[in-house]
N, C-alpha and C positions, 0 to 999 in steps of 0.2 A: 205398535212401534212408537217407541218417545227418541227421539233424534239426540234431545239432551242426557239422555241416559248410555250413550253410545260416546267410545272413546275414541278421541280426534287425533290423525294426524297433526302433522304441522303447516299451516297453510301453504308455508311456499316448498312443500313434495307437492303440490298440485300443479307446478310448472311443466309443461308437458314439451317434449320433442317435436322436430316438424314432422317426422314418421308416423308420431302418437297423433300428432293436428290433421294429419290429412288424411282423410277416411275412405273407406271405400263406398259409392255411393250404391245406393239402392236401386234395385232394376224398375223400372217405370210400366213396364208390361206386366211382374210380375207380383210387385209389393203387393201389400196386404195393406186396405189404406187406411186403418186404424194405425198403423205403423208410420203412416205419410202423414197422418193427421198429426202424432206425437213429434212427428218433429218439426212441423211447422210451430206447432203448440211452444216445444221447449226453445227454438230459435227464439220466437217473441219472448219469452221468460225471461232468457240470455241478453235480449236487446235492453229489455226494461230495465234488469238487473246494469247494465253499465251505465242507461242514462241516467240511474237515480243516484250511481255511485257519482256521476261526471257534477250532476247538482247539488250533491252533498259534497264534494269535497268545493267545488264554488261559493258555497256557501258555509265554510269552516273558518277558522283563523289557527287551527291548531296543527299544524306541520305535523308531530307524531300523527294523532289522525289521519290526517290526510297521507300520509305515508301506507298506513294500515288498510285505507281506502284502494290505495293504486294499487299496490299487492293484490288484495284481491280481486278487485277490477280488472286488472290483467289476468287471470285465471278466468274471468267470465267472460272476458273476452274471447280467450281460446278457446271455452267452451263453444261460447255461439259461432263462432269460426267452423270449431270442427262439426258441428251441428245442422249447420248452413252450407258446409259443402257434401252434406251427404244427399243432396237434390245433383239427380244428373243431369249432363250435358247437355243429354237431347230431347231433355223437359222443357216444355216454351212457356212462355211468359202467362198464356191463359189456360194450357192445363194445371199449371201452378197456383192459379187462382180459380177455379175450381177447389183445390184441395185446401186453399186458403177459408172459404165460404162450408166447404163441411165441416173445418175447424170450427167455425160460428157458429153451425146449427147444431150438430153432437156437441158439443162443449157448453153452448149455452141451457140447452133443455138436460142435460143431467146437472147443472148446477141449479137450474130453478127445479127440478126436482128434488135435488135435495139442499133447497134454502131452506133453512128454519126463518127469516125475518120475513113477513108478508111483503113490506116496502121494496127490499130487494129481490125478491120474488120476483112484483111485479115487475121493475125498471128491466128484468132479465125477459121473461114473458114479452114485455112489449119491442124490446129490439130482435128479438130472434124471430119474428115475423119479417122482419126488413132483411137480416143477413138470408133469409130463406128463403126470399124473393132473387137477392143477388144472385144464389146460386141458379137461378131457374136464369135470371139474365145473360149470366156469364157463359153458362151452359148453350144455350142458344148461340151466341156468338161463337163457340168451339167450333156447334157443330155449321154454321152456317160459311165460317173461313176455312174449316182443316176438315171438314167432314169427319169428327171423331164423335160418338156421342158418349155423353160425358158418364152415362152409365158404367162404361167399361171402366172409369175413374174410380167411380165412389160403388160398383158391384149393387148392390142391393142394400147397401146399407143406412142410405137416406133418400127421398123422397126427392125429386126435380118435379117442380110443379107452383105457379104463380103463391110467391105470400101475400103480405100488403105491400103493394107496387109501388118502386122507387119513384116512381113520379109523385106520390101522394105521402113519400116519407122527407121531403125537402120542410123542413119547418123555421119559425123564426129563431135566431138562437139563444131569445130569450126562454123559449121554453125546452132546452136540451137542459139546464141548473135544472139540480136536485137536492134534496135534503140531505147530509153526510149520515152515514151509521157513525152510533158512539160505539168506538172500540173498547171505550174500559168496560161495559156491559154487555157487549156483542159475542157470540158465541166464535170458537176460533174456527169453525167451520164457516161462517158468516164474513170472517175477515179475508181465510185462505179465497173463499167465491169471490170477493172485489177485488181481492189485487190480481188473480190470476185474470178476470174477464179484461180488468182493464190493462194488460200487457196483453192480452191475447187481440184485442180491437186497437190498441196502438201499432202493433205490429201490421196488422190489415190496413190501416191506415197509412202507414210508412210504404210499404210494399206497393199501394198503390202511385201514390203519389209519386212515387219515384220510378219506379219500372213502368208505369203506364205509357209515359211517351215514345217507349220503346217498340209499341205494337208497331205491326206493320200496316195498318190503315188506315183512315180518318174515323171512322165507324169506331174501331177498336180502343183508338186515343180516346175520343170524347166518352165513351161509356169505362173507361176506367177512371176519368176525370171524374164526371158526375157520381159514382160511385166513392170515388173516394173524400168526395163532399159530405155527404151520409157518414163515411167513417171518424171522417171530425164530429159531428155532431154526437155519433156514441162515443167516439171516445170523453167527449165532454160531459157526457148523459154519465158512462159508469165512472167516470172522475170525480164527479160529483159526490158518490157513496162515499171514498174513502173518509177517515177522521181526520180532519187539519190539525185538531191540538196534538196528533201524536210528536213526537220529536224526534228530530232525524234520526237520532241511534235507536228509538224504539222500531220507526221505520225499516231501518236495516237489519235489524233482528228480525222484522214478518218478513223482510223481505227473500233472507236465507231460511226461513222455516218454511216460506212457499215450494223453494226451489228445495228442500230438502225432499217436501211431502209429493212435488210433483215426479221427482225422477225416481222415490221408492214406488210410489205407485205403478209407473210404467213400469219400471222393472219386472212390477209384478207379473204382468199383462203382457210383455212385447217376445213373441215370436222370431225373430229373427236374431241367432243369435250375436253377429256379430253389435247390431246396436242394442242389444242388450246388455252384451259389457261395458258398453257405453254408458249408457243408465246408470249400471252399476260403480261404475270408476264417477262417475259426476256426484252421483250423492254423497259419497265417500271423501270429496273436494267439497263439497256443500256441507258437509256434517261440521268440516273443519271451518270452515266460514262462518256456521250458524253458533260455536264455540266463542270464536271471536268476537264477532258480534255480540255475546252475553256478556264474555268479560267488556270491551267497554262498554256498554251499557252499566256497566257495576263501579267502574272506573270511573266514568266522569260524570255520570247521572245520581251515582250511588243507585241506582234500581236493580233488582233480581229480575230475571228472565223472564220468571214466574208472576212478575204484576204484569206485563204483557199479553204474556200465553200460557192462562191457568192451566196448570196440568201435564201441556205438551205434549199428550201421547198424539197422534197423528187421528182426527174423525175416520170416516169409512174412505177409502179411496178411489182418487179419482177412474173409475173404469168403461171406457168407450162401450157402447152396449148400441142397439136399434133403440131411435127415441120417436118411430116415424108414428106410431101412436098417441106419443103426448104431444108432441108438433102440432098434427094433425085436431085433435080435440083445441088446442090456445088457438088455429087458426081458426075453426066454427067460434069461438067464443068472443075472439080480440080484434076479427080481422077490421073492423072501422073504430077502433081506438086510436085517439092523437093525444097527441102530449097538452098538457095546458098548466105551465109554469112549474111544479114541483110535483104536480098530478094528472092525472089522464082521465079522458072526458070521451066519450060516444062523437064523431065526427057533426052528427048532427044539432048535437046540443052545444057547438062553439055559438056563441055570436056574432052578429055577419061582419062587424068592425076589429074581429077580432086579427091579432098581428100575423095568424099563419096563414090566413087570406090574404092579405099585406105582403107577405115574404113568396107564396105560391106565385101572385098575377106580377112579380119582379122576376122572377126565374122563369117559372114554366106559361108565362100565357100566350108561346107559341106551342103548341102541340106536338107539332110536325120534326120539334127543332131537340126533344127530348130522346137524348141517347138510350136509355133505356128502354122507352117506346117503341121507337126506328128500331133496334136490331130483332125485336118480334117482328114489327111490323114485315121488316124486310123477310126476316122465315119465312112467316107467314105469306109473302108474295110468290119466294122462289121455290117452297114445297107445300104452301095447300095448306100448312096448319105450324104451329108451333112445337119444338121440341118439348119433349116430355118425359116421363118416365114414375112411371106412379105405380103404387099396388093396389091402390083401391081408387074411383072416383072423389074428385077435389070436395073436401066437406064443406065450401061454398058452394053453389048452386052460381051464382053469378060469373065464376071463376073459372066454370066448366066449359065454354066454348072456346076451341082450340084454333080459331079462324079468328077471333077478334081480341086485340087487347083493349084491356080494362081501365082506362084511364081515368075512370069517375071515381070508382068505389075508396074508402077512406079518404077522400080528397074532395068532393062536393058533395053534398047535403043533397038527398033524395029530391027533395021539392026544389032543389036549384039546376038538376039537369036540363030541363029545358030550356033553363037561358045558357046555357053552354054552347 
């Protein structure tokens, strides 16, 4: 599928009714949550997709442009409007995040599966050990306030069970900066994987920050707080990939060839048919956007589409699958990796004066006071062990007692446990 080979509407038939905008929401007992997953996914899309419009026309001085802009920024607004209200009513704030955090684990381990740049590979590799954590955290908290266990959420299709633990993912945030990929050289598969991660952890980011205060208990606040600390720090980590020298209208051209490549893909995939017309009708609003898009870029750049996005047919598509085997293998492999400025380093081999020692004994050198910790802790007091939900035994050995949490490991250096 090439998008640019595909004849466009006019952008503004993509103005839609309030009939067309208000959707009917999806059953919460019944979904399929590959189906939940895509649309938490295409929500974040939709969000990114208006703030980059909101910063590109702030940063314009050309009125037609920014005219071109608002058009269809409104159309992506509506999008993620109707997109965002297909979560029902009597969905709470932390089953919701739940389905936020498998969005980060399935999303993240099929894009480093198929990253062709090793760099971006790894910055993928090393955060989806933390969002994989979250879900084991979040989880616990479901089940320790509403008694739901969050299996019945995510069915069988991902793994609940300790990653590298939020306590020991708190870093300075000098070392979240990363190297950028060069887009003029980078494959479009390479570019489609940064921009989609980094609206997919912005959005996680947003959602928490904002809904968090809303929980109904202290417990609940603070671990969506301290969690959504973590979610700055990635979203800074995969911000860092994108290329700076691109220029806004190149920008806005990846930006509609993401959102073209993400909604044909679901299309492909999604089961249910009413948001599957969905899919359908959005790409078809996207095709016409990513049209646009080319002509100004040819208009005021003088550039062809084609110095952008050689080629343009669409790589392999994005398709939700079990990733609970490659997880599983980067957790044996990564799980005491930190970050150290634009690279990553074995927790042991930091040096002691080093700044994530510095940033850890400012945050966490109360224990007791670390939201992620407490709400294991607290399972662990009121039933005996921690929730879980696994197919096979955790491929750390350390990671395996279901009575203690782990507060050491990627976070103090072997030989420094004792003075803990």
């Amino acid at each position: 599928m090439n998008p640019f080979e595909q004849r466009p509407a006019k952008v503004d038939d993509g103005i839609m009714d309030w009939a067309t905008l208000y959707p009917q929401p999806y059953d919460k007992q019944t979904v399929d949550p590959y189906t939940k997953i895509r649309v938490i996914l295409m929500n974040g899309i939709e969000v990114e997709a208006a703030i980059f419009k909101h910063q590109f026309h702030r940063n314009c001085q050309n009125n037609d442009l920014r005219r071109e802009l608002a058009l269809s920024r409104r159309i992506e607004q509506q999008q993620q409007k109707r997109i965002n209200w297909l979560k029902p009513i009597d969905e709470t704030v932390v089953e919701t995040a739940v389905g936020y955090e498998h969005v980060a684990v399935d999303l993240t381990a099929w894009l480093a599966l198929n990253e062709p740049d090793p760099y971006v590979k790894q910055a993928l590799d090393f955060a989806l050990l933390e969002d994989f954590d979250h879900l084991y955290r979040f989880a616990n908290l479901l089940d320790l306030d509403e008694q739901i266990p969050a299996e019945l959420l995510v069915k069988s299709y991902v793994d609940i069970t300790p990653g590298r633990p939020t306590i020991a993912e708190h870093r300075h945030p000098f070392d979240s900066v990363k190297y950028p990929a060069d887009f003029s050289t980078a494959s479009n598969r390479t570019k489609l994987n940064a921009l989609i991660i980094v609206a997919a952890e912005q959005q996680t980011m947003n959602f928490y920050m904002n809904l968090g205060p809303f929980y109904y208990n202290d417990l609940g606040r603070q671990l969506y707080q301290e969690i959504a600390m973590i979610e700055e720090q990635h979203v800074t980590h995969y911000g860092s990939l994108l290329d700076p020298t691109c220029t806004w209208l190149e920008n806005l051209l990846l930006h509609e060839y993401m959102e073209c490549y993400l909604y044909y893909s679901f299309y492909q995939d999604e089961m249910d048919p009413h948001i599957k017309r969905i899919w359908e009708m959005h790409f078809e609003q996207e095709v016409a956007h990513l049209h646009k898009a080319a002509e100004l870029l040819a208009r005021y750049e003088n550039k062809q589409w084609q110095q952008v996005i050689p080629g343009g047919h669409f790589p392999k598509l994005l398709q939700f699958h079990d990733t609970r085997d490659y997880v599983r293998q980067i957790l044996g492999q990564q799980i005491t990796l930190t970050a150290n400025r634009e690279g990553y380093v074995n927790i042991e081999d930091l040096p002691p004066h080093h700044e994530y020692f510095f940033y850890q004994n400012r945050i966490n050198h109360d224990i007791d006071a670390i939201p992620s910790h407490v709400v294991i802790e607290r399972h662990q007091q009121q039933y005996g062990n921690d929730y879980r939900s696994e197919f096979r035994d955790h491929p750390v050995e350390v990671l395996r007692d279901r009575t203690r949490d782990n507060t050491n490991i990627a976070r103090i250096p072997e030989g420094r446990y004792a003075m803990v």
